[in-house]
C-alpha positions in Angstrom: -51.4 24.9 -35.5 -50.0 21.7 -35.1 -48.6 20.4 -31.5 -45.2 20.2 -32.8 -45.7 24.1 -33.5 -47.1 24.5 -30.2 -44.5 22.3 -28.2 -41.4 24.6 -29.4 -39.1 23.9 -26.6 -39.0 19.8 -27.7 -38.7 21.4 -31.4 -36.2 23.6 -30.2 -34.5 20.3 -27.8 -34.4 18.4 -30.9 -33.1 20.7 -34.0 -31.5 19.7 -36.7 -32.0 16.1 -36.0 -33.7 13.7 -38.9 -37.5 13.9 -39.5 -37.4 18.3 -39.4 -37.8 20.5 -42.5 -34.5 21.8 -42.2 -36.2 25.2 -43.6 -38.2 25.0 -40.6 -34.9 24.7 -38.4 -33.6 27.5 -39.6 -36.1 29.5 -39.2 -36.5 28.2 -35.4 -33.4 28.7 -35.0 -33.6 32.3 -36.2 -35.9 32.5 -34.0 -34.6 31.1 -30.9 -31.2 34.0 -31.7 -34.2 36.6 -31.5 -35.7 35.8 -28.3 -32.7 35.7 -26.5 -31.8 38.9 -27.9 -35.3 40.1 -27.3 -35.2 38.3 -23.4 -31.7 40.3 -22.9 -32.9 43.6 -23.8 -36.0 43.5 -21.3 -33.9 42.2 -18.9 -30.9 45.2 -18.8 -34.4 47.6 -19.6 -36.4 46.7 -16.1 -33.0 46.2 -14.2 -31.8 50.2 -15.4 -35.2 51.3 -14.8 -35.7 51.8 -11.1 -31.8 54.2 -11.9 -33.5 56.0 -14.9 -37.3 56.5 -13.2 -35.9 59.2 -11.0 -34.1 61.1 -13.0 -36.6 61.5 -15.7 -38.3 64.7 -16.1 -41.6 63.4 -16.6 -41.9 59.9 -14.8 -44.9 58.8 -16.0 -44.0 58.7 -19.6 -40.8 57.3 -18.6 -42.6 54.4 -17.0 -45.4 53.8 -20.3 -42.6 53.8 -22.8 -39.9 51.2 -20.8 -42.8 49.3 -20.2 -44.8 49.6 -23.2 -41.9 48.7 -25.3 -40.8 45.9 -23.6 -44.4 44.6 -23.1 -44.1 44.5 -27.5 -40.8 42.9 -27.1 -42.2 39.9 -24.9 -45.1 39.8 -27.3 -43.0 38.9 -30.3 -41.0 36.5 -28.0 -44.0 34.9 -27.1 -45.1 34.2 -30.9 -41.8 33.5 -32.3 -41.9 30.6 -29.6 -45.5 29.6 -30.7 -45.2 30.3 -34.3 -42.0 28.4 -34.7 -39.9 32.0 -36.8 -39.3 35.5 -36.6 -41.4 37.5 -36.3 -43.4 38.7 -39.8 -43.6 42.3 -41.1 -46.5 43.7 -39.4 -44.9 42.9 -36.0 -41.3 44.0 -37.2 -42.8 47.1 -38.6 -44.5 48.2 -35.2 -41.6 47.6 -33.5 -39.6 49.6 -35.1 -42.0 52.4 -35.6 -42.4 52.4 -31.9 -39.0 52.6 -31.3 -38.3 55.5 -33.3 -41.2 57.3 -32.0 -39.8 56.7 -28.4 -36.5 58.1 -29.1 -37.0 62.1 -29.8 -39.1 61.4 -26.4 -36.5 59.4 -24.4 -34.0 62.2 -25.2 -36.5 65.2 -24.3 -37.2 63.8 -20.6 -33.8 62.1 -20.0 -30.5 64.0 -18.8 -28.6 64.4 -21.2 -25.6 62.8 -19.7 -27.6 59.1 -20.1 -28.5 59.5 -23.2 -24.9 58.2 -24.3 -23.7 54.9 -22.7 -26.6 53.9 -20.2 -29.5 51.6 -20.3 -31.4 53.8 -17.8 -32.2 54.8 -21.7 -33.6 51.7 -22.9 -34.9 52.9 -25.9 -31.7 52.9 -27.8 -31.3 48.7 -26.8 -34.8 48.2 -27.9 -34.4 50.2 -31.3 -30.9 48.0 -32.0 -33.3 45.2 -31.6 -35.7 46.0 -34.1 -33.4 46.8 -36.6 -31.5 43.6 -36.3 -34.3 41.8 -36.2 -34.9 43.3 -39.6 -32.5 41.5 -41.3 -34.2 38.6 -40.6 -37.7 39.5 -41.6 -37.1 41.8 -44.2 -35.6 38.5 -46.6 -33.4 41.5 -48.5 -30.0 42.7 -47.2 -30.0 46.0 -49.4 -33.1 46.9 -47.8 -32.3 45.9 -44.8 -28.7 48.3 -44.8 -30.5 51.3 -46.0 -33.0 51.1 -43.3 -30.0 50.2 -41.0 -28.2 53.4 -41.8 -30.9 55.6 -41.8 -31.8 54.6 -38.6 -28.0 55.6 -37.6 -28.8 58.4 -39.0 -31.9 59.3 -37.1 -29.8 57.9 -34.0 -27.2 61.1 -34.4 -29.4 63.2 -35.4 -31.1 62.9 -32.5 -28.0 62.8 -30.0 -26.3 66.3 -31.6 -29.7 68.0 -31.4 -29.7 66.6 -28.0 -26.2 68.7 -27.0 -25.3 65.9 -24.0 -21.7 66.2 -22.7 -20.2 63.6 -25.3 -17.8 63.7 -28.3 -19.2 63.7 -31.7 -17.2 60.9 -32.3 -18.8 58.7 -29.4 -22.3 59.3 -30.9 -20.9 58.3 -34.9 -19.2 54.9 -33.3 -22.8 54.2 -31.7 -24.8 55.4 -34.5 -22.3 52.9 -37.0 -23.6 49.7 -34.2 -26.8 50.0 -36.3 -25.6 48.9 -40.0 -23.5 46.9 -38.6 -25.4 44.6 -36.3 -28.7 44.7 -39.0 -26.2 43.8 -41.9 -24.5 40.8 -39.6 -27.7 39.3 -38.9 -29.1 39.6 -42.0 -26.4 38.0 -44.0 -26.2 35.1 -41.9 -30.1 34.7 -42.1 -29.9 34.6 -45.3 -26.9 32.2 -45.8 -28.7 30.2 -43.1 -32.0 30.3 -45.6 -30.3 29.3 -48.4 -28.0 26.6 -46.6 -31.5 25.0 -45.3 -32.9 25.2 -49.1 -29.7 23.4 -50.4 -30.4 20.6 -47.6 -33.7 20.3 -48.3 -33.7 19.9 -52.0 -30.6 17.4 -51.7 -32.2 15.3 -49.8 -35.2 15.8 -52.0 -33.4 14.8 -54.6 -31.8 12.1 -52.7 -35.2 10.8 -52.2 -36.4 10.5 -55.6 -32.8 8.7 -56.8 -33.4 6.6 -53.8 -36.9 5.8 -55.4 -35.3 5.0 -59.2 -32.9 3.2 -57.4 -35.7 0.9 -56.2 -37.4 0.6 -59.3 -34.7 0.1 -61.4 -33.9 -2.8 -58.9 -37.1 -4.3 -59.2 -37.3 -4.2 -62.8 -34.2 -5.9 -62.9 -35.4 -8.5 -61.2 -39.0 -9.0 -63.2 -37.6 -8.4 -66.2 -36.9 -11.6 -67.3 -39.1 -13.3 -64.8 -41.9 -11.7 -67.1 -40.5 -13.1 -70.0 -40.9 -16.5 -68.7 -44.5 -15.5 -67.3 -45.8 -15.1 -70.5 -44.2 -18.6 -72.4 -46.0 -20.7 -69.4 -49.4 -18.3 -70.2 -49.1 -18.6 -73.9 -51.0 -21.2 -75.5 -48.9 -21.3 -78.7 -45.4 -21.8 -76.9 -44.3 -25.5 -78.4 -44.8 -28.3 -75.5 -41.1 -29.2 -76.1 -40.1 -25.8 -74.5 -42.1 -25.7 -71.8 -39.9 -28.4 -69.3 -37.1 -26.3 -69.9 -39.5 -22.7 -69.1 -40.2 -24.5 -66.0 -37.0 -24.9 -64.5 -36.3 -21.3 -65.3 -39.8 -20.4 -64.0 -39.3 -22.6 -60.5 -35.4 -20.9 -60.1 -36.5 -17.5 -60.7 -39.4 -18.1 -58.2 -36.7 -19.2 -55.6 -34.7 -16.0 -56.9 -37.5 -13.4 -56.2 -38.7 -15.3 -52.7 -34.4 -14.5 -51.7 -35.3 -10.9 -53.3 -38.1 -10.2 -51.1 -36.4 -12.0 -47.8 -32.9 -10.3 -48.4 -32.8 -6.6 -47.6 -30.4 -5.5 -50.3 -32.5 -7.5 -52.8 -29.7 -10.1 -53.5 -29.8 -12.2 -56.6 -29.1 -15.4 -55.4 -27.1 -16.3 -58.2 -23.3 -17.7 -58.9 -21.0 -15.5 -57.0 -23.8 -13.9 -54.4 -21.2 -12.7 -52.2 -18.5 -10.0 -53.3 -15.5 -12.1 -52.1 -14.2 -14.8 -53.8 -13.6 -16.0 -57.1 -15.4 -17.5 -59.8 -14.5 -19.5 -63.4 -16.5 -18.0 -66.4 -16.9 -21.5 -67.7 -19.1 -21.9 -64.3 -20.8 -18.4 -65.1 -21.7 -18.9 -68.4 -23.1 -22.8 -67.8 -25.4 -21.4 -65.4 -26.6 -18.4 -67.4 -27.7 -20.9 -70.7 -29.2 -23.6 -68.4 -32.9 -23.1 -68.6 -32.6 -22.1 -72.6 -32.5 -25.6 -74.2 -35.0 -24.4 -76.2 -33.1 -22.3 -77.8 -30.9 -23.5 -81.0 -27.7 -23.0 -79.2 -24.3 -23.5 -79.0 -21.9 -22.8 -76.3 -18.6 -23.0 -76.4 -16.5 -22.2 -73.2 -13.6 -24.4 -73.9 -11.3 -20.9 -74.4 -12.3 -18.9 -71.9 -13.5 -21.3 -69.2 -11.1 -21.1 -66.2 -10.8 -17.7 -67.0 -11.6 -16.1 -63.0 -14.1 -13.2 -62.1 -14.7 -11.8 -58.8 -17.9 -13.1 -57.7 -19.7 -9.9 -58.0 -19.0 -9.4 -61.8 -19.8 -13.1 -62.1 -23.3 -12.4 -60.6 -23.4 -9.0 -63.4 -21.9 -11.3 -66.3 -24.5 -14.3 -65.3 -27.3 -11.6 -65.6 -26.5 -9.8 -68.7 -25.9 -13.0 -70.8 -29.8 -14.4 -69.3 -31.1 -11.3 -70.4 -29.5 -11.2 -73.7 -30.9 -14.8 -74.4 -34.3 -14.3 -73.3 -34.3 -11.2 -75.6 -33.2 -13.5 -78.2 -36.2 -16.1 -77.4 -38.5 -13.7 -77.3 -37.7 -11.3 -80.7 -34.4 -12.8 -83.0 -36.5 -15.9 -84.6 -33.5 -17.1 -85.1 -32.1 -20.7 -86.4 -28.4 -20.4 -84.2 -27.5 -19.2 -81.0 -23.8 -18.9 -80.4 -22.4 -18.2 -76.7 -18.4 -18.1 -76.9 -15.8 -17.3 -74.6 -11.7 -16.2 -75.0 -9.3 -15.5 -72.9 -6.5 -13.0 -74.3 -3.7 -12.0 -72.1 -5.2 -10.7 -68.8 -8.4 -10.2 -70.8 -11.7 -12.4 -71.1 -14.1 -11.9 -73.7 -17.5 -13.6 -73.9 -19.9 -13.2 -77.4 -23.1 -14.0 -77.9 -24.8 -14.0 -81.2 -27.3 -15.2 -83.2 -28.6 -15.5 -86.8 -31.8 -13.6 -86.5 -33.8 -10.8 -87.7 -31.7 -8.2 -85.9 -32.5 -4.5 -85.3 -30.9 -1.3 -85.5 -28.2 -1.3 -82.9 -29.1 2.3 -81.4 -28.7 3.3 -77.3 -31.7 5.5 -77.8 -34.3 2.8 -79.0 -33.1 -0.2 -76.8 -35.3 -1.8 -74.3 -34.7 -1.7 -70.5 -33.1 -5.3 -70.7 -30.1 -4.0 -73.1 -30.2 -0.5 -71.8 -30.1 -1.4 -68.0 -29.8 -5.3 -67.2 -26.5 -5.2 -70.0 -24.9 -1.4 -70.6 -25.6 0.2 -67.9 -25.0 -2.8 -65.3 -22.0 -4.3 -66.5 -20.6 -0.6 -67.6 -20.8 0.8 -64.4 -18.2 -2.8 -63.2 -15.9 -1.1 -65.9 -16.9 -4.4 -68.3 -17.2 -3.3 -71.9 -20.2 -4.2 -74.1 -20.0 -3.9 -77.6 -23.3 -4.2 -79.5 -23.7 -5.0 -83.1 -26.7 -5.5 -84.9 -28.3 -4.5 -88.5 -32.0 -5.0 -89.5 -31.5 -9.0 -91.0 -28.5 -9.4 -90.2 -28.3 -10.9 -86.7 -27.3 -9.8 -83.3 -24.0 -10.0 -81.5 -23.3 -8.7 -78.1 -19.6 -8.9 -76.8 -18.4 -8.5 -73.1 -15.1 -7.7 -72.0 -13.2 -7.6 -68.8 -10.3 -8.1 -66.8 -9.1 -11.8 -65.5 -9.4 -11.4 -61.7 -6.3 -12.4 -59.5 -7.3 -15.8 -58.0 -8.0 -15.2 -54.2 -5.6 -15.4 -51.7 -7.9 -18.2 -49.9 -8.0 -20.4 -52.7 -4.2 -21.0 -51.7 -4.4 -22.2 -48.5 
C-alpha cells in the first residue's frame, strides 16, 4: 500500500484536483458518502441504546448484537479509509447477512411498539445501510433492486409476523425505503463510475494528441533541416551548390536554436508574430533564398504587394521551402517556376517544375506534402491544389484571401 493510500484524509483534502486517477476519486469519494453513512448509523445506534437496553427481554443479546454490528460497521469504515473504496463483496456480504440474521432476533426480544419508528431498534438503520451500500459494491443495478426489494420484503414480513401496534401501511412505506435508497445510490455510483471512465480516457486521449502534436511539430521543423543535412554529408552534391546549402544550413541552425529557446516552438521566420501584415513578394523572396541552386525562376511581379497576415505568411513561407527542397531532392528537373497573381481579393502563388513527376495521390505523399503543405496551410483555410503525372512535372498551387492591411500601418 502506497502512503497516498494510507494518508486518505490529504487524498480525501485534495480530490478531484490534477495529478488523481479520477477513477480513484470516485471511488474515494464513494467511499467517503459510505462512512459518513456508516459513522451516522453507529452514532443514532449507541445514543438509542442505553433507551432500548432496558426494555429488551433478553439484555444480553440486546447488547452483543448493537454492538457486534456496529463494531462490523466501524470495521468497514476503517478500511474504506485505508483502502481508498467501498467496501468489496466479502465485507458487503457479511454485512448484510448479519443484519438479516439480527432482525427476526431484534423483533423477538424488542416490544413490539419499537419495532416501528425507533432506533432503540438499530438493526433496521444498520440493514438500510448494507443494502445501500450494495449499490455501490455490487457494480449492477438490477441486482442490486432485486436484493433491495427482497430485503423489503423480508423487512414486512418480519414486522406483520411481529403483530406491533402499527398500520399495515406504516410498515409497506418503511419496507419501500429499502429499494429506494439501494437503487439511489447505486445509480449514482454508477453514473459517477462511468463519468470518472469518460474523464480518464479523455484525458488519455488528450495525452496522446498532445504527444502527436509534439511530434508533428518537431518533424516540421527537421524536415527540411534533414534535407540540407544530407547535401553538406554527401560527397557527390556539386561544390557550386554547396555556398548556397550553407546559408540555408547556418539559418535553419539559427531557426531550430529559436525552436528549442521558444516555448511554443516558434519558427522565427517572416511574419513570427500573428499581428500585422505582410507582402507576398517579401514571403516568397525569402522562401527561394537559399535555393540558387536550383534552375529557377521567380516571378512575383503580379502578386507581390499582395498582403497576408503574418501568420499565413509564416504557413505560406514554409510550404513553398518545403515544396522546393522536395523538388531538389527528387524532380531532376531542368526549370523551376515560382509565380504569383493576384485576382480580385484573391492571391495565388504556383510552383512548378519540369521534372520526373509522380502520381499526385494523398495516400502515397510524404510527410512534407502531406503535413508541411495540405494539412498546414488547409487547416489556415488556404487551398492547395496538386498536380502531377509520372514525366510530366509537378505543379503545386496555393490560394488565399488578400488580408485587409492593418489598421497600424495607417498611422
Amino acid at each position: 500500500m502506497g502512503d497516498d493510500k494510507g494518508r486518505w484524509w490529504l487524498r480525501v483534502a485534495t480530490l478531484g484536483t490534477d495529478g488523481h486517477d479520477p477513477r480513484d476519486d470516485a471511488e474515494l469519494a464513494l467511499g467517503v458518502i459510505f462512512v459518513v453513512l456508516g459513522a451516522g448509523v453507529v452514532t443514532q445506534a449507541l445514543i438509542a441504546m442505553p433507551a432500548g437496553l432496558p426494555l429488551a427481554a433478553a439484555r444480553a443479546w440486546y447488547l452483543a448484537l448493537t454492538m457486534t454490528l456496529s463494531g462490523v460497521v466501524v470495521g468497514g469504515c476503517i478500511g474504506t479509509l485505508r483502502r481508498g473504496t467501498v467496501p468489496a463483496a466479502p465485507w458487503g456480504w457479511a454485512s448484510l447477512v448479519l443484519s438479516l440474521a439480527a432482525m427476526p432476533a431484534f423483533t423477538h426480544i424488542m416490544p413490539g411498539s419499537e419495532l416501528l419508528g425507533s432506533w432503540t431498534v438499530s438493526v433496521f438503520g444498520f440493514a438500510q445501510l448494507s443494502v445501500a451500500a450494495a449499490g455501490v459494491w455490487m457494480h449492477s443495478v438490477p441486482r442490486t433492486f432485486l436484493l433491495s426489494v427482497a430485503v423489503g420484503g423480508y423487512y414486512y414480513w418480519l414486522l406483520i409476523a411481529a403483530g406491533g401496534p402499527y398500520g399495515q401501511v406504516s410498515v409497506v412505506a418503511n419496507a419501500l425505503n429499502y429499494p429506494v435508497f439501494a437503487l439511489a445510490i447505486s445509480l449514482v455510483s454508477q453514473y459517477w463510475r462511468i463519468l470518472a471512465q469518460r474523464t480518464h480516457d479523455a484525458h488519455q486521449e488528450a495525452l496522446l494528441a498532445t504527444r502527436q502534436m509534439e511530434l508533428d511539430r518537431y518533424r516540421m521543423t527537421v524536415h527540411d533541416t534533414s534535407g540540407i543535412l544530407r547535401l553538406l554529408g554527401d560527397e557527390a552534391t556539386p561544390d557550386e551548390v554547396l555556398p548556397a546549402v550553407r546559408r540555408q544550413a547556418l539559418a535553419e541552425a539559427n531557426r531550430l536554436r529559436h525552436y528549442l529557446a521558444s516555448p511554443t516552438g516558434g519558427a522565427g521566420r517572416v511574419g513570427e508574430a500573428d499581428s500585422g501584415r505582410v507582402r507576398l513578394g517579401d514571403v516568397l523572396g525569402e522562401a527561394v533564398d537559399g535555393f540558387a541552386d536550383l534552375p529557377l525562376e521567380l516571378s512575383t511581379a503580379l502578386g507581390a504587394d499582395a498582403l497576408l497576415v503574418a501568420s499565413d505568411a509564416v504557413a505560406v513561407a514554409q510550404a513553398v521551402e518545403t515544396l522546393l527542397h522536395n523538388v531538389r531532392r527528387h524532380a531532376r528537373a531542368s526549370t523551376v517556376w515560382v509565380h504569383a497573381d493576384t485576382t480580385g481579393d484573391r492571391w495565388e502563388v504556383v510552383v512548378r517544375d519540369d521534372g520526373v513527376g509522380f502520381t499526385a495521390d494523398p495516400a502515397t505523399y510524404g510527410f512534407g506534402l502531406r503535413t508541411q503543405v495540405l494539412a498546414a496551410l488547409t487547416k489556415r483555410g488556404i487551398a492547395v491544389e496538386i498536380d502531377s503525372a509520372p514525366g510530366e512535372g509537378c505543379a503545386v498551387t496555393l490560394s488565399g484571401p488578400v488580408a485587409v492591411p492593418d489598421a497600424r500601418e495607417h498611422r
